[in-house]
LUMVEX-843960 format. One record per residue (C-alpha): x, y, z. Coordinates in nm, 3 decimals, padded with zeros to 5 digits, always signed. Layout:
<papas>
{u = X&v = Y&w = Z}
...
</papas>
This chain:
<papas>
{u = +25.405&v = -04.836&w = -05.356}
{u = +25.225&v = -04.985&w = -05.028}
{u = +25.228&v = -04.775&w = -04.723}
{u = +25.251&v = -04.988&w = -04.414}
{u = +25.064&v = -04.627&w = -04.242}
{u = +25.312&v = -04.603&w = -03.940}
{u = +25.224&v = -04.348&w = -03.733}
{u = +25.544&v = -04.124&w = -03.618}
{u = +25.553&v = -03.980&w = -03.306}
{u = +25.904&v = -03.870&w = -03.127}
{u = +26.054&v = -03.906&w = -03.454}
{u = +25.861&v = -03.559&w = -03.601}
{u = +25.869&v = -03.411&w = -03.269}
{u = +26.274&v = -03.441&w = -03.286}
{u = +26.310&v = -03.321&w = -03.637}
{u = +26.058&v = -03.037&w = -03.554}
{u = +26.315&v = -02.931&w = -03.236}
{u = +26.625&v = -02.962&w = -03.482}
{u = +26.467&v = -02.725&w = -03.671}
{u = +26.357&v = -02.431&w = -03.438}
{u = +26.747&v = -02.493&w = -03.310}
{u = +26.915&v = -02.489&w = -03.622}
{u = +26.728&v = -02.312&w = -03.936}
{u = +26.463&v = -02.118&w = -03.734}
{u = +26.651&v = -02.030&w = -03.431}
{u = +26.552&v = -01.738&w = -03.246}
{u = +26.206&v = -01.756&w = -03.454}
{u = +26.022&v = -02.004&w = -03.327}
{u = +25.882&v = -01.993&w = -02.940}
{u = +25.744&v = -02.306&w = -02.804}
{u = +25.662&v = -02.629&w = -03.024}
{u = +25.366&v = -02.795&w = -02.906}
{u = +25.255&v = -03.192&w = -02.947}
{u = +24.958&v = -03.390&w = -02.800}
{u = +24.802&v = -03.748&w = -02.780}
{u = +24.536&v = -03.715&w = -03.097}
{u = +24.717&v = -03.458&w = -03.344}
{u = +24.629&v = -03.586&w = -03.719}
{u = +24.467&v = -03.949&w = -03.589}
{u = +24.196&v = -04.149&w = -03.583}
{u = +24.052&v = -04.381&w = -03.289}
{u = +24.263&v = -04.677&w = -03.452}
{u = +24.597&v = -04.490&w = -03.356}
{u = +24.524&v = -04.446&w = -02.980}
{u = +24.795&v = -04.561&w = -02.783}
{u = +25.044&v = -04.590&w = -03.107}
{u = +25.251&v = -04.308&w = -03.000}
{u = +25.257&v = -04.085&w = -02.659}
{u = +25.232&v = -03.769&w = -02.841}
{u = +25.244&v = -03.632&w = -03.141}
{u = +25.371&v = -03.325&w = -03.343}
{u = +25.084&v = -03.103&w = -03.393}
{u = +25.165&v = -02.680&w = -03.382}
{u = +25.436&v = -02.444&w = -03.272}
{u = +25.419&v = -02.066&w = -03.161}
{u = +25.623&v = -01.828&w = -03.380}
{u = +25.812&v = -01.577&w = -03.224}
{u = +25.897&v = -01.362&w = -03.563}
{u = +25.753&v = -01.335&w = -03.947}
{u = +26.024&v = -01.552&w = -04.064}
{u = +25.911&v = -01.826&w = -03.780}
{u = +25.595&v = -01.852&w = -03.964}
{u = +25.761&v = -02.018&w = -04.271}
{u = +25.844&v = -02.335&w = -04.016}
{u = +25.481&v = -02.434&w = -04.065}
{u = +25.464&v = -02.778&w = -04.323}
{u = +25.236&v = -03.017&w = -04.426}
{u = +25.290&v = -03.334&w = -04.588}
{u = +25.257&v = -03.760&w = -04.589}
{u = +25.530&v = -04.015&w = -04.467}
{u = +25.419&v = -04.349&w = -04.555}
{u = +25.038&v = -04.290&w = -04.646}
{u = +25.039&v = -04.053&w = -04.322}
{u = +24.949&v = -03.706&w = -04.334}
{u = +25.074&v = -03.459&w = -04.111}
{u = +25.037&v = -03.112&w = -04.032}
{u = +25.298&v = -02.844&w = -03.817}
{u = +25.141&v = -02.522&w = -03.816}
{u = +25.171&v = -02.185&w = -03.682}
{u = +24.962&v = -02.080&w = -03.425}
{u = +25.081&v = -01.702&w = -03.307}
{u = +25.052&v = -01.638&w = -02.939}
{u = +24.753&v = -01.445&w = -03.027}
{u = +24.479&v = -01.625&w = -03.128}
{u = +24.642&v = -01.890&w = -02.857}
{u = +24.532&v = -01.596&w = -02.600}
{u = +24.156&v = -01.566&w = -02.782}
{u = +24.110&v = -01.964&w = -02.755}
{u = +24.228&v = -01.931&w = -02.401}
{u = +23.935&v = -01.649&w = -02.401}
{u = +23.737&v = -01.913&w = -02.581}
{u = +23.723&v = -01.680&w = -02.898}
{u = +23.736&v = -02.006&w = -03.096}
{u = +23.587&v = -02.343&w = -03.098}
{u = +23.929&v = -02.517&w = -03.080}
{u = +23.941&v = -02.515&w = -02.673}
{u = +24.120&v = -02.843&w = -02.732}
{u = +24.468&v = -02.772&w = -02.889}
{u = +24.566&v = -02.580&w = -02.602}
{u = +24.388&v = -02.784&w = -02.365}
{u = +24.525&v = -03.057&w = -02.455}
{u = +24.859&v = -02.921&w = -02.593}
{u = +25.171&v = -03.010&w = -02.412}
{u = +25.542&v = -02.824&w = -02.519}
{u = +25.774&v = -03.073&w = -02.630}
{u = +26.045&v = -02.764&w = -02.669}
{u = +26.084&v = -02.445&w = -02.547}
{u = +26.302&v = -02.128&w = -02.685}
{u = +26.311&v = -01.991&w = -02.279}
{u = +26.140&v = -02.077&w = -02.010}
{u = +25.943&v = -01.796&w = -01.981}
{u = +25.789&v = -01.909&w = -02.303}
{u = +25.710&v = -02.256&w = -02.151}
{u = +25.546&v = -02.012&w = -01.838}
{u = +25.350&v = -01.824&w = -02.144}
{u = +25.199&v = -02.142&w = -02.267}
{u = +25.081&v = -02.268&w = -01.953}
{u = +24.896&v = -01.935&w = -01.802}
{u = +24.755&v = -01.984&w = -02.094}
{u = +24.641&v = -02.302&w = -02.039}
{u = +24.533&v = -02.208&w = -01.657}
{u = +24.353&v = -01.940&w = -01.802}
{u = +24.130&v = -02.165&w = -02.033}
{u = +24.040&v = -02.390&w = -01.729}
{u = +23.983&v = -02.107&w = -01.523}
{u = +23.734&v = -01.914&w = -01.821}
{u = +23.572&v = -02.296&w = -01.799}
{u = +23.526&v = -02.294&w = -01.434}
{u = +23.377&v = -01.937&w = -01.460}
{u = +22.973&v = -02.001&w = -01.491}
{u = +22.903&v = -01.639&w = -01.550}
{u = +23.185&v = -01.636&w = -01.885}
{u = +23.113&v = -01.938&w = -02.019}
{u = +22.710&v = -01.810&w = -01.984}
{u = +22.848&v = -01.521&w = -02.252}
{u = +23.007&v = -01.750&w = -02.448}
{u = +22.751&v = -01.995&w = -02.465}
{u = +22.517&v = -01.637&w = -02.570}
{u = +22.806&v = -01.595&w = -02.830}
{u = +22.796&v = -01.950&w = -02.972}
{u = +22.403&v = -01.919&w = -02.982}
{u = +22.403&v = -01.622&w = -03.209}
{u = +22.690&v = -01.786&w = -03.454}
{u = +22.416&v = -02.097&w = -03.457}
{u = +22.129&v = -01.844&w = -03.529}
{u = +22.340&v = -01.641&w = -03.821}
{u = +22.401&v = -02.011&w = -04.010}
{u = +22.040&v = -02.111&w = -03.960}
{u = +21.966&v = -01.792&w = -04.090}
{u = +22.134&v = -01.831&w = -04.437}
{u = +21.982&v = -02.218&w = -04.424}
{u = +21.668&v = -02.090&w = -04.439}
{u = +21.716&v = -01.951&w = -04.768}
{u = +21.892&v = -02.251&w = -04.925}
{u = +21.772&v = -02.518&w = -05.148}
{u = +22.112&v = -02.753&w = -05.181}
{u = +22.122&v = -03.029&w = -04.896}
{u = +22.477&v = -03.078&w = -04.927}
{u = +22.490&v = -02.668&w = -04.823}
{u = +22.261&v = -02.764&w = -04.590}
{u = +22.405&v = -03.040&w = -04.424}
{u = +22.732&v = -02.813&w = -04.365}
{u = +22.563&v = -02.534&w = -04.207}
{u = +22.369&v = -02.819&w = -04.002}
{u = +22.694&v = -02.951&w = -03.853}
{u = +22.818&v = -02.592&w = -03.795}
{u = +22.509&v = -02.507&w = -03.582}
{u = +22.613&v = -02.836&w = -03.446}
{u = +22.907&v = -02.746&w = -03.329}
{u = +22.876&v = -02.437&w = -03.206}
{u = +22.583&v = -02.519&w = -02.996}
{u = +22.703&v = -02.834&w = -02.852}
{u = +23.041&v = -02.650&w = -02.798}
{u = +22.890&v = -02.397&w = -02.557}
{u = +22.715&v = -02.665&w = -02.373}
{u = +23.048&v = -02.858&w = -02.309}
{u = +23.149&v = -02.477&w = -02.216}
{u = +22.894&v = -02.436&w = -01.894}
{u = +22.998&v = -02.772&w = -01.807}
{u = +23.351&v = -02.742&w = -01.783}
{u = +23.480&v = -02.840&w = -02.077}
{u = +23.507&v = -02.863&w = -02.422}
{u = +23.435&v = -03.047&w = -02.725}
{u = +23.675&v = -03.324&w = -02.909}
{u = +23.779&v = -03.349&w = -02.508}
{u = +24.093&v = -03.647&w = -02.523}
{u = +23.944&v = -03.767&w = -02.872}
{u = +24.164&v = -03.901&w = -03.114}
{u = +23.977&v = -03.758&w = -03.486}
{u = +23.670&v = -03.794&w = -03.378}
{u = +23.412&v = -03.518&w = -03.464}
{u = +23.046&v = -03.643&w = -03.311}
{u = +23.007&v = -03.425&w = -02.984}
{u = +22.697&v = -03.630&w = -02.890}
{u = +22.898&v = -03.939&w = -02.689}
{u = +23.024&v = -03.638&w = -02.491}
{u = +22.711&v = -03.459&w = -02.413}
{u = +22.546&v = -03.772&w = -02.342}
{u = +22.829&v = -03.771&w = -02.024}
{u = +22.749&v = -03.444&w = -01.903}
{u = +22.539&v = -03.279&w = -01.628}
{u = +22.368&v = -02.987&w = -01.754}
{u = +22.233&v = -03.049&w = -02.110}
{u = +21.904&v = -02.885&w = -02.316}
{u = +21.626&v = -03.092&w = -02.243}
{u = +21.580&v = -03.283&w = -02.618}
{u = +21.899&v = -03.109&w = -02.762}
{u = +22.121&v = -03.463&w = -02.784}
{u = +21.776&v = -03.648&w = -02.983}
{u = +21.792&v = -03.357&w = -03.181}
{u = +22.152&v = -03.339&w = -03.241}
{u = +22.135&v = -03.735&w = -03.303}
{u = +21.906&v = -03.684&w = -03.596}
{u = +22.143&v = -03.420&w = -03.807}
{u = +22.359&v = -03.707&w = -03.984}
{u = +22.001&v = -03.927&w = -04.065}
{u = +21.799&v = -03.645&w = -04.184}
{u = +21.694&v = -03.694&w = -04.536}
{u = +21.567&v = -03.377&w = -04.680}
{u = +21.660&v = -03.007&w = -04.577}
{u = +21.339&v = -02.912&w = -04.439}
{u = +21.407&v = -03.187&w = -04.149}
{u = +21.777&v = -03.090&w = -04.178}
{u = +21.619&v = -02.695&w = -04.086}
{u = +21.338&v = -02.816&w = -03.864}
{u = +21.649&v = -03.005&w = -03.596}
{u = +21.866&v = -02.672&w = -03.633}
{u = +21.562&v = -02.479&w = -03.500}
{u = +21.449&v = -02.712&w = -03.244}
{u = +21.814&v = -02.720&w = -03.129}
{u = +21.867&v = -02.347&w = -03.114}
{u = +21.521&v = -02.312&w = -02.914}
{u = +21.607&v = -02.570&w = -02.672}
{u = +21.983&v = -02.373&w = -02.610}
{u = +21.800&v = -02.053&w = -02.597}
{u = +21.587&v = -02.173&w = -02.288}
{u = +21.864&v = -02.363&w = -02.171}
{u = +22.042&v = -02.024&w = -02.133}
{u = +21.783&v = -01.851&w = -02.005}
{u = +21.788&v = -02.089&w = -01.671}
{u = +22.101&v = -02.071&w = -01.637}
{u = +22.190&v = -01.678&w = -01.600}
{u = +21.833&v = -01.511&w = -01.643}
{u = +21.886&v = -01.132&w = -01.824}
{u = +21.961&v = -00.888&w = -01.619}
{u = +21.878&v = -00.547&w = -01.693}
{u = +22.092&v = -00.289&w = -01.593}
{u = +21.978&v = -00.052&w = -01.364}
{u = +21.953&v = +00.318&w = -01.496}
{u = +21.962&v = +00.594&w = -01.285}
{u = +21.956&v = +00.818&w = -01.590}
{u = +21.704&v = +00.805&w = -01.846}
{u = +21.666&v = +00.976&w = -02.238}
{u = +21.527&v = +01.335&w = -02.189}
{u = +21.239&v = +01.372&w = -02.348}
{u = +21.196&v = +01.022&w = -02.423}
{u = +20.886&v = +00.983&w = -02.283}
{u = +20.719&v = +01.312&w = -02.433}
{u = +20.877&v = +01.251&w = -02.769}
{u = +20.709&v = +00.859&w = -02.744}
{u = +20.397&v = +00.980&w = -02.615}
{u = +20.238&v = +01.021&w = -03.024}
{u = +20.315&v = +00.686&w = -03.076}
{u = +20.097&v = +00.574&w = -02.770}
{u = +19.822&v = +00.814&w = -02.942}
{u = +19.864&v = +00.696&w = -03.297}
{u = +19.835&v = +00.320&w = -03.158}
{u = +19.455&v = +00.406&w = -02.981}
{u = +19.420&v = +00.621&w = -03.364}
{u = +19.444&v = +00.291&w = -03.540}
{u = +19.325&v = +00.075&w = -03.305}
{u = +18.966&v = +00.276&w = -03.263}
{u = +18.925&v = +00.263&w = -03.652}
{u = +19.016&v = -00.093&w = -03.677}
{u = +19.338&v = -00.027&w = -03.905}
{u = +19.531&v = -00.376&w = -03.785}
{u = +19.801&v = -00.280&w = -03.989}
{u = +19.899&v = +00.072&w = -03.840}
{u = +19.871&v = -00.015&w = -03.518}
{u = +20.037&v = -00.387&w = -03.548}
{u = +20.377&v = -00.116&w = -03.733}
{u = +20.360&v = +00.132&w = -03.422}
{u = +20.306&v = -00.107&w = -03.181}
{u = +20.644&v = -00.318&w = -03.278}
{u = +20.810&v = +00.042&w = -03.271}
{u = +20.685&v = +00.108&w = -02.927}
{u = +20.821&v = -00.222&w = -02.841}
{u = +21.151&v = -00.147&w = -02.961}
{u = +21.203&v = +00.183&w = -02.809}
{u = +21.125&v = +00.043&w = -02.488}
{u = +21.451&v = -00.143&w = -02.480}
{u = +21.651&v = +00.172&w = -02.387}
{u = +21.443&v = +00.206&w = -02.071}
{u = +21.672&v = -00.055&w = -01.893}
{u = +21.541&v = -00.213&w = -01.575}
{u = +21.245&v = -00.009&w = -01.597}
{u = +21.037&v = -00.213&w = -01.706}
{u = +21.025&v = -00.637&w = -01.733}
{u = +21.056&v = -00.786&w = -02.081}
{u = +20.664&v = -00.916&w = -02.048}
{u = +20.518&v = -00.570&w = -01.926}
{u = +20.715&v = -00.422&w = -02.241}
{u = +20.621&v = -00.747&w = -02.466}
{u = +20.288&v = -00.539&w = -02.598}
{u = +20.294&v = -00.768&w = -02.918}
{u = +20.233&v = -01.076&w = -02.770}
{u = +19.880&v = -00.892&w = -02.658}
{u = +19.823&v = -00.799&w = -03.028}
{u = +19.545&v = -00.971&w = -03.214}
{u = +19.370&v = -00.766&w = -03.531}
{u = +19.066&v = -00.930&w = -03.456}
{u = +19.078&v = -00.754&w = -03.107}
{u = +19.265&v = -00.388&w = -03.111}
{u = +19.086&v = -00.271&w = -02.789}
{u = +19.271&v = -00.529&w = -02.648}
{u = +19.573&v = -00.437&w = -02.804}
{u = +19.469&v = -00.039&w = -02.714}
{u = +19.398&v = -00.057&w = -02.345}
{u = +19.749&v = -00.328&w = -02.319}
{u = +19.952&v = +00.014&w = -02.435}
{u = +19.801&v = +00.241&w = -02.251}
{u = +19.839&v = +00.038&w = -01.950}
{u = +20.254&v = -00.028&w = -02.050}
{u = +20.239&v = +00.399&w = -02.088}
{u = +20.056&v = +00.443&w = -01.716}
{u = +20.331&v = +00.187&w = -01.600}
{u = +20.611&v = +00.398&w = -01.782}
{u = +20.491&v = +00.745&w = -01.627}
{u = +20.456&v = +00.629&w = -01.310}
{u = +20.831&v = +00.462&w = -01.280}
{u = +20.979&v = +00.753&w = -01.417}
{u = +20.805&v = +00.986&w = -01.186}
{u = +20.895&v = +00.728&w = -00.884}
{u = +21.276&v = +00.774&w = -00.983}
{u = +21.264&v = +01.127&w = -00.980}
{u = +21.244&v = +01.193&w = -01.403}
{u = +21.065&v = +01.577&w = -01.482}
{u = +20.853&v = +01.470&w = -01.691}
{u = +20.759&v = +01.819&w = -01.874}
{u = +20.352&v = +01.791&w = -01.904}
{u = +20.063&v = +02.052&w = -01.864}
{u = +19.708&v = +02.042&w = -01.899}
{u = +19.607&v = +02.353&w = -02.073}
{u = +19.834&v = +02.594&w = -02.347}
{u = +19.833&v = +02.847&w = -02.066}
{u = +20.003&v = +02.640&w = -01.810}
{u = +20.214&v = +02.560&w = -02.086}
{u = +20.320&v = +02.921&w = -02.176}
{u = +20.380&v = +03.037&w = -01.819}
{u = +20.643&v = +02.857&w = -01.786}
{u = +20.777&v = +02.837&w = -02.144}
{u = +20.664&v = +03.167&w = -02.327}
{u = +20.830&v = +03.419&w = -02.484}
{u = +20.597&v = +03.732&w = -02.449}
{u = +20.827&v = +03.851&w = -02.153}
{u = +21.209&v = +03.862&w = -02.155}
</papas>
């Protein structure tokens, strides 16, 4: 049989609307088409929309949902509960574009036709919102960092060359984000986000070279090597745009800083007797613990290890004790007791047990 590959447009959208009328009435909310649903570039301007998704508005609506070919075309009506339409108007998803893009062709009432478009209004206003899209660009980031992460432990460059166009997408999908928009933006089947970044404002320095490179790359340590070098340049990139901001504590951990104070005396331990080892362990756990002090201190006066070098552990010794002088002196400016005494008497004047 030879397909001519006519592309139908009304025609599914009209069978579609007999169908949430007739066999599916009451179950089915809006129906939804738009201008790229199941095409390629070839089929722009072919049809004015086309059938793509409808909202169900019970269990049995979800049984609407059908795929299948007319004339070498394939086609695909699915479900899409209102949702996970609400999390990809909360940018929850990477699919910005069916309800950006989404128009209804048929609505059950109209306060289902008002549903869909708040929705829609919400989307644009999420994308308009440089402080959101800022978290979801920090969201996107760490889905790029988890992939890279099993990469890194792969030999297959097929695998590979999936999780490379995942970190792909997620990264240049939080970039369209803090711009505005969003990826596949009034593309008909296209999937390279690069002809899009290469229109927009605020980009990585290096990310679209980088993300140019994914498709060429012959082996899967270069494959590896670009997702890095993209995920660096989006880190930075994020740090311009909304620099961390600690929170500001006005309560801190009792006893934090007495409880902490053995590891500042095990680091000078290990660091007097050369032991690199010890005091490189202690000194990442100092680090660490840091983190609950809030706004207390900056991220380089509690970055210790980037002063740690085992050919050097004075260095490394007089660094923390200088971060512990710092730490004393903050809590004692923001009022913290910090419970300390110079000799066993002092100690047991206030804290003995020999009178009652």
């Amino acid at each position: 049989m030879e397909y001519t590959g006519k592309l139908l447009g009304q025609e599914l959208i009209d069978w579609a609307i007999r169908g949430a009328e007739t066999v599916y009435k009451g179950q089915i909310s809006v129906i939804v088409a738009d201008r790229f649903a199941n095409m390629h570039p070839g089929d722009a301007g072919k049809t004015p929309l086309a059938l793509t998704y409808y909202v169900p508005k019970t269990q049995e609506g979800a049984h609407a949902a059908k795929t299948f070919i007319i004339d070498g075309v394939g086609y695909d009506y699915w479900a899409l509960p209102w949702e996970r339409l609400e999390g990809i108007a909360d940018m929850e998803e990477t699919i910005a574009f069916v309800l950006a893009e989404g128009e209804v062709v048929w609505a059950e009432s109209e306060e289902d036709r008002a549903h869909f478009y708040a929705l829609k209004e919400r989307l644009f206003r999420n994308l308009s919102d440089i402080k959101y899209v800022c978290r979801i660009l920090a969201d996107r980031l760490n889905e790029a960092m988890e992939i890279y992460k099993s990469m890194s432990f792969e030999d297959d460059i097929g695998k590979l060359r999936m999780g490379a166009r995942f970190v792909g997408e997620s990264l240049s999908d939080a970039i369209a984000a803090v711009n505005g928009t969003y990826i596949k933006c009034g593309e008909h089947g296209t999937d390279d986000p690069v002809p899009l970044l290469s229109r927009l404002r605020r980009v990585p320095d290096g990310y679209i070279d980088l993300q140019k490179k994914l498709c060429t790359a012959k082996d899967g340590e270069e494959l590896t090597s670009l997702c890095r070098g993209m995920i660096r340049t989006v880190r930075r990139f994020l740090t311009e745009l909304l620099p961390e901001q600690r929170p500001e504590k006005t309560e801190y951990p009792v006893g934090w800083y007495e409880e902490l104070i053995y590891t500042w005396r095990r680091i000078k331990y290990f660091c007097d007797r050369g032991d690199a080892a010890n005091a490189f362990g202690w000194g990442a756990y100092l680090q660490l613990d840091m983190r609950v002090l809030g706004d207390l201190l900056t991220d380089d006066e509690q970055n210790i290890l980037r002063d740690f070098d085992h050919e050097n552990l004075s260095r490394f010794a007089e660094r923390a004790e200088e971060v512990r002088a710092l730490v004393h002196t903050r809590l004692r400016e923001r009022g913290v007791r910090i419970c300390e005494y110079e000799t066993l008497d002092a100690f047991l004047r206030e804290n003995g047990y020999d009178e009652v």
